[in-house]
N, C-alpha and C positions, 0 to 999 in steps of 0.2 A: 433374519439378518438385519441388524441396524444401519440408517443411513447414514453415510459420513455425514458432520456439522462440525463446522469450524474447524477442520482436518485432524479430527479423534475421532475414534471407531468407541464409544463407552462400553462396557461391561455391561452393567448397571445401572439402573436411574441416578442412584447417586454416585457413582464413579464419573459418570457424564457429569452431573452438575461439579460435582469435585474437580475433574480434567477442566471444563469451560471456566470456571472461576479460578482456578491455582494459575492458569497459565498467563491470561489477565492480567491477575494481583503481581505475578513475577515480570513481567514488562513494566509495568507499572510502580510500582517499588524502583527497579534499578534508573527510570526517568524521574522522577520525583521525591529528589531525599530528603527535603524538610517537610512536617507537621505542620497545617496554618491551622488554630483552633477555630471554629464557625462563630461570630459575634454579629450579631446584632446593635442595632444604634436607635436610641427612641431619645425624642425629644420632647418634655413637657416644661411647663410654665416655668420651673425655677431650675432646672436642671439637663443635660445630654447623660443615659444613661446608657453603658457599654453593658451588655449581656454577652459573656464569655461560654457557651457549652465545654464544660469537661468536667463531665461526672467521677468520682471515683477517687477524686484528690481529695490533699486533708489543705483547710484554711491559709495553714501554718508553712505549703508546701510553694505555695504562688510568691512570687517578685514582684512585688509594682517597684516601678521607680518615674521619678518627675526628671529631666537633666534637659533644665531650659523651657522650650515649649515642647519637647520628645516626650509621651509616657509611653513606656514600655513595660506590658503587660508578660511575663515567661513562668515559663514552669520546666526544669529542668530532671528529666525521670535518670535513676540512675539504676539499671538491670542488677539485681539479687537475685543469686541462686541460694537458695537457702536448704537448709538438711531438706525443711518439712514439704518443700518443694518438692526436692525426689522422691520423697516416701508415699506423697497424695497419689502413687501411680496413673497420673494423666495420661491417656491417651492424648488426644490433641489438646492442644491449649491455642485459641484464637485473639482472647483476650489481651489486647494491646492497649500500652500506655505511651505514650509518647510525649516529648519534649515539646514545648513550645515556646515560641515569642512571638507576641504580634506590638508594633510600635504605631501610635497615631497622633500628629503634630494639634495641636492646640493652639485655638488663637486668643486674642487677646480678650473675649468673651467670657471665658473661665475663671473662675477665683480658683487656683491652683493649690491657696493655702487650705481650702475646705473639702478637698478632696476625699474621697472614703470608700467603701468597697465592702460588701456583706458574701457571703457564698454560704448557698441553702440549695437541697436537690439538685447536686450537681452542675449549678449554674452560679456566675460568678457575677455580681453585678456591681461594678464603677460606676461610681454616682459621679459628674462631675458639675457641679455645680454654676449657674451662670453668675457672672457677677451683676448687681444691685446697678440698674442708672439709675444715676441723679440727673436729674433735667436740672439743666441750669434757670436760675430763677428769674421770673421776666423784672426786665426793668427799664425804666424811659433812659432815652438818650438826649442829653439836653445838643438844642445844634446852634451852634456859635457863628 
């Protein structure tokens, strides 16, 4: 006889892992209904570099946009059932794509006009580049 865990009696070893994760993920789902993509922030000598994780996107498929000091990073998925869909006879499909926007205010440290963005191995990186100081140049002060 199996021990109750988590108030499911399982079948089977994976029935139990099945039952403890489905019931989870369904709490969890109906608290939580936007996507936030996982980024990363690195800063070096000439530039703040966003690294965006989401594998499985095409270049072409991401939003940047600048409006003001806001950029706003999104990727908007739009669900296709396609014939080849049905016919691939899936058992489960777990593979999920999801929608995203994530927005990060920019200060006045950015040159916003050289902005730029590569995405390779499913990682998306916004270069944002810092702007050049000019040290103002030293100069005597004559005193009157």
């Amino acid at each position: 006889m199996y021990k109750r865990t988590f108030g499911i009696v399982p079948r089977t070893f994976g029935g139990f892992f099945e039952d403890a994760v489905n019931s989870g993920l369904n709490r969890l789902n109906e608290e939580v209904s936007a996507y936030s993509a996982p980024v990363n922030i690195q800063e070096n000598e000439k530039s703040f570099d966003l690294h965006v994780m989401a594998p499985g996107l095409k270049k072409e498929e991401f939003k940047i946009q600048l409006d003001k000091q806001i950029l706003t990073i999104s990727y908007d998925h739009k669900e296709e059932t396609t014939e080849e869909n049905k016919e691939n006879n899936w058992i489960r499909s777990e593979f999920r794509v999801r929608s995203f926007k994530r927005s990060f205010t920019l200060n006045d440290k950015i040159d916003s006009s050289k902005i730029n963005a590569k995405y390779a191995d499913g990682i998306l990186v916004v270069s944002l580049p810092k702007k050049e100081i000019q040290e103002a140049p030293v100069h005597e002060i004559a005193v009157n």
